[in-house]
C-alpha positions in Angstrom: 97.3 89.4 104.1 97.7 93.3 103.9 99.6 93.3 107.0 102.3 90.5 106.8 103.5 91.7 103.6 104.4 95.3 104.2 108.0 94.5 103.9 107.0 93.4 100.1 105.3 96.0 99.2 107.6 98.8 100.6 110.7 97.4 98.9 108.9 97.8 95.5 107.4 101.3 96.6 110.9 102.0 97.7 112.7 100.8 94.7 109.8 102.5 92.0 109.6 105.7 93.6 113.0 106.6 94.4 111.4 107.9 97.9 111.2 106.6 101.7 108.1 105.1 101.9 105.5 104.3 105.4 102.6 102.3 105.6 100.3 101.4 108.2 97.3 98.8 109.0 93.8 100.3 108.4 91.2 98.3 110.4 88.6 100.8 109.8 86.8 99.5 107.4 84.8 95.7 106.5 87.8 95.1 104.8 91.6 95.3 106.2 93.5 98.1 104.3 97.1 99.6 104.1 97.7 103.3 104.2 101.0 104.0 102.6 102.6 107.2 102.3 106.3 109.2 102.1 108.1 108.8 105.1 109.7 112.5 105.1 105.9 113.8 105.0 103.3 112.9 108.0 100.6 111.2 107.0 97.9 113.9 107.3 100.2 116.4 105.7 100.7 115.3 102.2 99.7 112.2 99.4 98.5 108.7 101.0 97.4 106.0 99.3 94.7 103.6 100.5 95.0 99.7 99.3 92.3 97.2 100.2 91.3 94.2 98.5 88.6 94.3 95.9 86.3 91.3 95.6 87.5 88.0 95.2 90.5 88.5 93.3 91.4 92.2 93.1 92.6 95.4 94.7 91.3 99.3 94.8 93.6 101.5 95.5 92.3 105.0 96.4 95.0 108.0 96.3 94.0 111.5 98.4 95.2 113.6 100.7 95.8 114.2 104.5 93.3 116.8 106.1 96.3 119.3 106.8 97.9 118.7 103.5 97.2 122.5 102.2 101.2 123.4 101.8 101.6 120.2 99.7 98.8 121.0 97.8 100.2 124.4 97.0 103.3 123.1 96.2 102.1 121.2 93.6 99.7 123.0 92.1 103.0 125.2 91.7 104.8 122.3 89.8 106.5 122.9 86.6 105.1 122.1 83.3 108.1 119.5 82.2 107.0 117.6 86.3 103.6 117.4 85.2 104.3 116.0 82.0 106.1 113.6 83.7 103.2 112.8 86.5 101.1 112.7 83.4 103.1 110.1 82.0 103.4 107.8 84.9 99.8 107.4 85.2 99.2 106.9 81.8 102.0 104.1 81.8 99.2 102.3 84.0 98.1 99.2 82.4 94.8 99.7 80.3 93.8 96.2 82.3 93.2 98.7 84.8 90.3 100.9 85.6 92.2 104.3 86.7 89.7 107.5 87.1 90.1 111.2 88.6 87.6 112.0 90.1 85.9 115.3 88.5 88.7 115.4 85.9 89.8 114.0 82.6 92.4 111.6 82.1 94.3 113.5 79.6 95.2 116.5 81.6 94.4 116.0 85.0 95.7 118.4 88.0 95.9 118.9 91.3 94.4 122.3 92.8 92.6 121.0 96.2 93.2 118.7 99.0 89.9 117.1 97.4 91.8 115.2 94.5 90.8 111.6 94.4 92.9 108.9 92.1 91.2 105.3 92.1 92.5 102.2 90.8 90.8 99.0 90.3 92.8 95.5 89.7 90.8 92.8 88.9 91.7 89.0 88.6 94.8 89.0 90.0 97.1 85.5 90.6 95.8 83.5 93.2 99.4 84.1 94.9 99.1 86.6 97.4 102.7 87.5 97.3 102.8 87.7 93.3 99.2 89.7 93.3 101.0 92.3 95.9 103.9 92.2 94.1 101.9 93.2 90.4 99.8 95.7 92.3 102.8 97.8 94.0 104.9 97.6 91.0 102.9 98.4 88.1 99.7 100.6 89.9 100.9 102.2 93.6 104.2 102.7 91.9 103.1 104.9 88.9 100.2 106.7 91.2 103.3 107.4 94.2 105.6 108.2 91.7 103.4 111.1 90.2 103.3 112.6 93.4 107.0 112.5 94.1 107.9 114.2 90.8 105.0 116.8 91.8 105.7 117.5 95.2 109.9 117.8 93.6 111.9 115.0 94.9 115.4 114.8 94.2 115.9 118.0 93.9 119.7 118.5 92.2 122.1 120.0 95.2 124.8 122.6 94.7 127.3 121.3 92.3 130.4 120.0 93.1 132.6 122.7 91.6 131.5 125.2 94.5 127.7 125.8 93.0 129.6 127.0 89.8 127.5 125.4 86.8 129.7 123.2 84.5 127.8 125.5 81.2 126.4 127.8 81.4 122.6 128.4 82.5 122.1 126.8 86.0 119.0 126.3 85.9 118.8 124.2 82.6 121.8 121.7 84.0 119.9 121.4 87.4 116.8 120.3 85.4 118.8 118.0 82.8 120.9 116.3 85.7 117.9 116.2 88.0 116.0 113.8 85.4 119.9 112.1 84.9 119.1 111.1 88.5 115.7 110.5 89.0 115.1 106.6 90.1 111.6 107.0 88.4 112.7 107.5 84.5 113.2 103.7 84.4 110.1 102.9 85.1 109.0 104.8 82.7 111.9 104.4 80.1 110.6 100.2 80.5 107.1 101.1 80.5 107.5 103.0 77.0 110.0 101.0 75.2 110.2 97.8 77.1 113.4 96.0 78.3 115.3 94.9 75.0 117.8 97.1 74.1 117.7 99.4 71.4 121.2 98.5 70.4 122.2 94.8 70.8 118.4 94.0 71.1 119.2 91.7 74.1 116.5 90.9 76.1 117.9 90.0 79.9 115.2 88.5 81.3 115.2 86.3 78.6 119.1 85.6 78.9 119.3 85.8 82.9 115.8 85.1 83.8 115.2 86.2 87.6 118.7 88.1 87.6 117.3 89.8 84.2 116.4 93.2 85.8 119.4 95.1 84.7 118.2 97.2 81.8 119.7 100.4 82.1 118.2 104.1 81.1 120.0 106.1 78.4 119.4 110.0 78.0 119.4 110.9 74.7 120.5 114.0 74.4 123.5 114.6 76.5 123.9 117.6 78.8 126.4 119.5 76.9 124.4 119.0 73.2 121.4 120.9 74.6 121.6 125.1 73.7 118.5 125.9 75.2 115.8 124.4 77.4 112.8 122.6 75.7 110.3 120.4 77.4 111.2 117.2 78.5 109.4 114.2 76.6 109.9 111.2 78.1 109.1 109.1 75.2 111.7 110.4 73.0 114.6 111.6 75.2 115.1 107.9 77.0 116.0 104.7 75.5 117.2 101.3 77.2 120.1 100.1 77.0 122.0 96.9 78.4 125.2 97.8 80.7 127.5 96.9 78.1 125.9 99.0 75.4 125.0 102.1 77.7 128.9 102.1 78.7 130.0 102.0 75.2 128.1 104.5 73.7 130.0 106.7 76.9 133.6 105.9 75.9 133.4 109.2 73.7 133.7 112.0 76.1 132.3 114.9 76.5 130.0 113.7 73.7 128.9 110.1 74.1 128.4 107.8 70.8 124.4 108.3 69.2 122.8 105.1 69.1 123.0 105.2 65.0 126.9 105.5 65.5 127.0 102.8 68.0 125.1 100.7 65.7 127.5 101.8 63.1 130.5 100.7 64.9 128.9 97.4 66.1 128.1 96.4 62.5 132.1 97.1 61.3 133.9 96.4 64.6 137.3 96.6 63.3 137.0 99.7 61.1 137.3 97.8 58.3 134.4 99.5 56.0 135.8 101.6 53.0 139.3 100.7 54.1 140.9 99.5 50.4 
């Protein structure tokens, strides 16, 4: 089963994570797994994740690392405080159906130290449909686990500006991080995971308008690039907010200073201007 739907399950690894993703058939075991790692990192060098079915109508999913994996290790153990809030995060946006554990560590504030770190999932009573089970499992468990390890190990890191590496304010290093998390594929995930897909503004539901062509929720940041004087941690909980396309591009008609979702509101509730006009 594991095997003729790799294509499935690297399109929503793909798509979650932001990052190349290979897999491959593990055999070695009672039960036929699926090793599944990034694609820019051998397999015995960095984070793999092991999926194999779990009795009748689940999945485990066991997340480790390659025996020669020591540079990756170190490289995350060197992560940033505002990356492992966000790893943090991921996992924790894990459904509470289920059973996640660290092995050695708490859930609260685990880390990564050794090549020893063990991440296990357990899905029970899945759909009967293998293709919608896969589909639940990738998406909202190997997803959250991979992503984790991407924002650790620094994917998408921001590259030279396009203004000849000359920041557009001042302090490169605070608009690297802001646009970096502008960028990163991963903050929807999250964005839906905290606040769901209605928008904050119009409060329409796609899925519910479009149904299977309902996915198009978009991620708003907050606070805008130029508004912030000095770094402070990033929180995903408060600093994203969904938005439908047509909302998200309105509250950016202001420039350099988009419309706050109270004025949007604002606006939206007196269209023509017309309040306090005599």
């Amino acid at each position: 089963m594991l095997s003729a739907r790799q294509i499935l399950i690297r399109e929503e690894l793909e798509a979650g994570t932001g990052a190349a993703i290979s897999m491959a058939v593990d055999g070695s075991k009672s039960r036929t797994g699926l090793r599944i790692w990034f694609a820019d990192i051998e397999e015995r060098h960095g984070p793999v994740a092991e999926l194999r079915p779990y009795g009748l109508k689940g999945f485990a999913v066991t997340l480790g690392f390659g025996a020669f994996a020591g540079e990756v290790v170190r490289r995350i153990a060197n992560a940033g405080s505002e990356d492992v809030r966000l790893a943090r995060a991921l996992v924790s946006s894990i459904d509470s159906s289920v059973e996640v554990e660290i092995q050695g560590q708490d859930m609260a504030d685990w880390k990564i130290t050794s090549g020893d770190f063990r991440m296990t999932a357990t899905i029970r009573n899945l759909p009967r449909d293998p293709e919608v089970a896969l589909t639940e499992v990738s998406r909202d468990t190997i997803v959250p686990m991979m992503a984790a390890m991407a924002e650790l190990i620094g994917y998408d890191v921001i590259d030279e500006d396009d203004n000849g590496g000359v920041p557009e304010y001042e302090g490169a290093e605070l608009v690297s991080t802001v646009r970096r998390r502008e960028r990163n594929p991963r903050n929807r995930l999250l964005c839906i995971r905290l606040h769901g897909e209605t928008c904050a503004c119009c409060g329409l539901d796609p899925r519910e308008t479009y149904g299977a062509a309902g996915s198009i929720i978009e991620v708003h940041h907050l606070e805008p690039l130029s508004l912030l004087k000095e770094p402070r941690p990033y929180d995903p909980a408060r600093d994203l907010a969904p938005l439908c396309p047509n909302c998200h591009r309105a509250v950016h008609t202001r420039r350099p200073e988009p419309w706050s979702l109270e004025e949007l509101l604002e606006l939206m509730a007196d269209p023509m201007g017309k309040a306090g006009v005599l």
